[in-house]
C-alpha atoms as a printed R data frame, in Angstrom:
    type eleno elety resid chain resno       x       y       z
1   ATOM     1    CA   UNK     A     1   7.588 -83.484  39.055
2   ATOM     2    CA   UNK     A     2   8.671 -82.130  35.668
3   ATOM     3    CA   UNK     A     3   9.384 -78.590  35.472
4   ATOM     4    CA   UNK     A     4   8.611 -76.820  31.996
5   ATOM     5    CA   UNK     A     5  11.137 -74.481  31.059
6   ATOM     6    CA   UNK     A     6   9.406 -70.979  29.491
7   ATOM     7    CA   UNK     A     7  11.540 -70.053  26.385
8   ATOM     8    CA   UNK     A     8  11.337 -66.039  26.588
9   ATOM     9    CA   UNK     A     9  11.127 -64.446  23.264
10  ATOM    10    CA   UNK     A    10  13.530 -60.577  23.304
11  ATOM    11    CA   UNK     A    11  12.419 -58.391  21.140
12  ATOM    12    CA   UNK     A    12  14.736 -56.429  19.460
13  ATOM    13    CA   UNK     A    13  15.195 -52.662  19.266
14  ATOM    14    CA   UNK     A    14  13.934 -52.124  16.361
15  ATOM    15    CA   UNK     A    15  10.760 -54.129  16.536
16  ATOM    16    CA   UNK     A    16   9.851 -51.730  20.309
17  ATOM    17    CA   UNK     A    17  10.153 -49.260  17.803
18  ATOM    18    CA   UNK     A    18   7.905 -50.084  15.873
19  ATOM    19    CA   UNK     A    19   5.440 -50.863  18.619
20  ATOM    20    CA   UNK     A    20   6.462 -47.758  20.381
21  ATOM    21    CA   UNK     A    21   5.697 -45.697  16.914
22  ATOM    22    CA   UNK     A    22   2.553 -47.568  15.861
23  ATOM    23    CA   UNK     A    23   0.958 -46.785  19.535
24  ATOM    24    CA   UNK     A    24   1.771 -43.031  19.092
25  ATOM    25    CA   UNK     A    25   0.591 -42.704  15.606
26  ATOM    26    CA   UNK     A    26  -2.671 -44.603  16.915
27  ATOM    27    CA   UNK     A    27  -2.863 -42.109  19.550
28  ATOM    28    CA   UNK     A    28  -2.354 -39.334  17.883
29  ATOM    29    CA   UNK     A    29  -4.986 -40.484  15.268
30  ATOM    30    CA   UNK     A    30  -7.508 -40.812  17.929
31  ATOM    31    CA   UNK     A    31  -7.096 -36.982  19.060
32  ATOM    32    CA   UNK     A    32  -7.251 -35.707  15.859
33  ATOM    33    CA   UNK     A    33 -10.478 -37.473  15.413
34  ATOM    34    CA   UNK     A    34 -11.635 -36.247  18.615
35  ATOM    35    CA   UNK     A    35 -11.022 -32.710  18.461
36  ATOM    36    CA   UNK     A    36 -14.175 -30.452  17.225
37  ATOM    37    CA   UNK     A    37 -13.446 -29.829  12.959
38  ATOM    38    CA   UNK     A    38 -16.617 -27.331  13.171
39  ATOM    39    CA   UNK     A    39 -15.562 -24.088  15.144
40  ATOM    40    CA   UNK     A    40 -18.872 -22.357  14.034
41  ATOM    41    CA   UNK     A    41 -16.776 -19.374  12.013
42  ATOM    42    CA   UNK     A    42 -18.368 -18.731   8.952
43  ATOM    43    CA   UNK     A    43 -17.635 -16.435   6.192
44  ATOM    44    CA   UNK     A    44 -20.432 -14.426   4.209
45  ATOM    45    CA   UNK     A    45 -19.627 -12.327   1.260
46  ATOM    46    CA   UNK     A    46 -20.498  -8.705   1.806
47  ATOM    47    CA   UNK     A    47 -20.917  -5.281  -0.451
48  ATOM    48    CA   UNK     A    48 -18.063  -2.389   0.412
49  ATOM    49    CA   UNK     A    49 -18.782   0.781   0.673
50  ATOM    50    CA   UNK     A    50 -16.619   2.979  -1.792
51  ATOM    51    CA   UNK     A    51 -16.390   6.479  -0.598
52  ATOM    52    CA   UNK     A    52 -14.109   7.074  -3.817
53  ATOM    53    CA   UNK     A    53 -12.346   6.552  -7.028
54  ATOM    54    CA   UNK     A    54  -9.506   8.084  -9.052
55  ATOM    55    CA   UNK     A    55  -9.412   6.889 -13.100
56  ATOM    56    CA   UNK     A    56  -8.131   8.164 -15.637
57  ATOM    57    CA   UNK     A    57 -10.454  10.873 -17.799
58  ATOM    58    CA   UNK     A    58  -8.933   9.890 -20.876
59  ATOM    59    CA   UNK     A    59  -8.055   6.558 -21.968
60  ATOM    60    CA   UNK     A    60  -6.726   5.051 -25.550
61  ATOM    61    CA   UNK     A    61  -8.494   2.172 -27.357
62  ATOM    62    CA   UNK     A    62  -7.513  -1.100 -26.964
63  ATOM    63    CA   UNK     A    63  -5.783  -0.318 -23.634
64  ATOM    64    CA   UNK     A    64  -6.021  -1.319 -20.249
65  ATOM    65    CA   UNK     A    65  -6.925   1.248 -17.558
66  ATOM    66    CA   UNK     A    66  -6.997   1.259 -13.588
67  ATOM    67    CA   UNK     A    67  -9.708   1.858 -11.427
68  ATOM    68    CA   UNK     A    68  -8.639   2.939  -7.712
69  ATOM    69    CA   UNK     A    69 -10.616   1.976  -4.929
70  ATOM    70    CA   UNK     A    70 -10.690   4.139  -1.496
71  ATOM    71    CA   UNK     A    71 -13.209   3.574   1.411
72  ATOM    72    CA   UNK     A    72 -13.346   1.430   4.515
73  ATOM    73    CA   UNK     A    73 -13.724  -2.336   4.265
74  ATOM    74    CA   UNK     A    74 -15.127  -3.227   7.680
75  ATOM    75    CA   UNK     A    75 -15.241  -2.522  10.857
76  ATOM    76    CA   UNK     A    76 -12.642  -4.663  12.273
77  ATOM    77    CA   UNK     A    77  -9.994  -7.277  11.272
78  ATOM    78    CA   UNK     A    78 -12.845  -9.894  10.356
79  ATOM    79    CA   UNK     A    79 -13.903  -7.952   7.281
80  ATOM    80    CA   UNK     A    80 -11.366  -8.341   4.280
81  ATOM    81    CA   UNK     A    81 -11.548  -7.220   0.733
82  ATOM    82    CA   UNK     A    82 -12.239 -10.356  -1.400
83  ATOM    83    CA   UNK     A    83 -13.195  -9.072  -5.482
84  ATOM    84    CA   UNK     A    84 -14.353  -7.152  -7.637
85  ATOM    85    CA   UNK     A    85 -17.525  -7.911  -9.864
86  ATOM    86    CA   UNK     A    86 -17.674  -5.662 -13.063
87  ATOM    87    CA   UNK     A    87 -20.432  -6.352 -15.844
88  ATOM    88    CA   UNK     A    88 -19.860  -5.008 -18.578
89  ATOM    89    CA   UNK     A    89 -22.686  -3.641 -21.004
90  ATOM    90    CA   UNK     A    90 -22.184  -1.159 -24.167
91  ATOM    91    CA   UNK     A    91 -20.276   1.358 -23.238
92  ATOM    92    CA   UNK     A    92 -21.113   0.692 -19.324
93  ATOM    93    CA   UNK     A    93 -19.120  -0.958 -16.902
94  ATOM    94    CA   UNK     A    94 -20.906  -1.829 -13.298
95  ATOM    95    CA   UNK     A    95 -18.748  -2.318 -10.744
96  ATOM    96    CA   UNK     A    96 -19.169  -4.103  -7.342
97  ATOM    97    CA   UNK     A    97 -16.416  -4.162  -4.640
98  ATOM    98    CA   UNK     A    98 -17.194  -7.635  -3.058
99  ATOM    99    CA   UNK     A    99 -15.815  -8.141   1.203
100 ATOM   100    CA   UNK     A   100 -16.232 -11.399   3.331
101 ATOM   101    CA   UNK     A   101 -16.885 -11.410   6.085
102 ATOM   102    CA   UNK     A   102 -16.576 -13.770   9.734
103 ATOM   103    CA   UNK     A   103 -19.005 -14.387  11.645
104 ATOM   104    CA   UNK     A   104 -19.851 -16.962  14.533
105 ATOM   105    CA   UNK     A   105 -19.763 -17.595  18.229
106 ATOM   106    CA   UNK     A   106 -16.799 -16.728  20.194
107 ATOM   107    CA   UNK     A   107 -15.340 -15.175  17.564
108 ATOM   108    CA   UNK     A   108 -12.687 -12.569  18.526
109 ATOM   109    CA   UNK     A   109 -11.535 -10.004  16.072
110 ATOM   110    CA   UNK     A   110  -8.721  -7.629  15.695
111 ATOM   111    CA   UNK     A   111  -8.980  -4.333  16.583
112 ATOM   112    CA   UNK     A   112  -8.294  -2.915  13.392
113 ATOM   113    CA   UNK     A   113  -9.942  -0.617  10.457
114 ATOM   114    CA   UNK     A   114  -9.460  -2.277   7.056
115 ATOM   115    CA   UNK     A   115  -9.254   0.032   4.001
116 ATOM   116    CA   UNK     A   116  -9.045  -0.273   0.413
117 ATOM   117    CA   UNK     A   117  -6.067   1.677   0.622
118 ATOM   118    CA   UNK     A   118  -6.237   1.985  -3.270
119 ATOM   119    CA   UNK     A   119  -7.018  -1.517  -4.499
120 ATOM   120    CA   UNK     A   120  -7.010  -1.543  -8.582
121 ATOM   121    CA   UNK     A   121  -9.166  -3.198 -10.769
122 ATOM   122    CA   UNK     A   122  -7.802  -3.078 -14.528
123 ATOM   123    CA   UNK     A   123 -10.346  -3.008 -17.103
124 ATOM   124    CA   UNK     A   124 -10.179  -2.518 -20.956
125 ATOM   125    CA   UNK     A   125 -11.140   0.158 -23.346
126 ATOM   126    CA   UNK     A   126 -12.432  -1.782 -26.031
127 ATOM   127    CA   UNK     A   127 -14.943   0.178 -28.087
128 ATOM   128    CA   UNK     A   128 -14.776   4.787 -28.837
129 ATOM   129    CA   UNK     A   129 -16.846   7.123 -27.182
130 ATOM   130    CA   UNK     A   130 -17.752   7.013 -23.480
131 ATOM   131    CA   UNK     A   131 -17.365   4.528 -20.870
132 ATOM   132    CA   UNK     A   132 -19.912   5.296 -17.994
133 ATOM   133    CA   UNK     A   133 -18.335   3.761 -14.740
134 ATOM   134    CA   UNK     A   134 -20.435   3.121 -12.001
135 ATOM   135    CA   UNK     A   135 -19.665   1.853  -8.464
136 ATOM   136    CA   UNK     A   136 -22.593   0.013  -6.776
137 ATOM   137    CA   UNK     A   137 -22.435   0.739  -3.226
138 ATOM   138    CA   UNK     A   138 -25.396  -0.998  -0.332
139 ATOM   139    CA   UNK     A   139 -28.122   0.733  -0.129
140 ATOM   140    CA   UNK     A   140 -30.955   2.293  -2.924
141 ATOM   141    CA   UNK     A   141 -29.230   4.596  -5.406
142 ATOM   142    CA   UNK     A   142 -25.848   5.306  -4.038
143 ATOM   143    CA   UNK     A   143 -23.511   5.334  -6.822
144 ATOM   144    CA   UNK     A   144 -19.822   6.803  -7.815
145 ATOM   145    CA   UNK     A   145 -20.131   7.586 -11.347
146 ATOM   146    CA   UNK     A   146 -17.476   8.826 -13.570
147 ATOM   147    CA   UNK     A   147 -17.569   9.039 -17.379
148 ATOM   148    CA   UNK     A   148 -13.803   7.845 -18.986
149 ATOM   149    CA   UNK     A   149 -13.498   9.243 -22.684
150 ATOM   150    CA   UNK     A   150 -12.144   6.070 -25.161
151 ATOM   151    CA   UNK     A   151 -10.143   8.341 -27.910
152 ATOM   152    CA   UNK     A   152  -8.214   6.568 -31.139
């Protein structure tokens, strides 16, 4: 009888490494893939309720000036201010304080009460006479107006 004589192959340290680390990165590949990407949280852009302003009542031309916001952003830690939107039209600036907002199914939010706590929005006195600021707040008809006088 003739006996066959297995060679055995050793595999070095560093190539079980490299099997070792290929098998984990696979592994780790295959629960990243696994885990759910959509947790349902969405965020919607929102309207904030100004209760008030501060501005200056005179302003020079050609000069920046700062609008202060005050008022309550939300009613817990998943509303956030986000930005302003200001149109401007002749010698009347609109101005919208814009929030998002989180939403979605087990969602659990800070017990918190976000404010404005002052936020600024800069805007520019461009042309004389009388800038007519007004802050668009939800609901029919409730605006902050102030007048800001543009002197030379």
């Amino acid at each position: 009888m003739h006996q066959q004589h297995l060679k055995m192959k050793y595999f070095p340290l560093q190539s079980a490494f490299l099997l070792f680390s290929a098998a984990a990165l696979l592994v780790l590949v295959v629960l990243n893939l696994s885990c759910e990407r959509n947790t349902g949280i969405t965020e919607e852009e929102y309207l904030i309720t100004v209760d008030s302003i501060q501005v200056a009542d005179t302003v020079k031309l050609n000069n920046q000036f700062e609008v202060t916001f005050y008022g309550i952003i939300g009613e817990n830690g998943c509303y956030r201010f986000s930005r302003f939107y200001s149109e401007e039209q002749t010698n009347r600036t609109l101005v919208q304080v814009i929030g998002l907002r989180k939403s979605g199914q087990n969602l659990v939010c800070p017990e918190l009460l976000p404010m404005l706590n002052g936020q600024k929005l800069k805007l520019l006195a461009d042309s004389l006479g009388t800038i007519h600021l007004e802050i668009i707040n939800p609901g029919v008809n409730r605006l902050i107006s102030k007048n800001v006088e543009v002197i030379p």
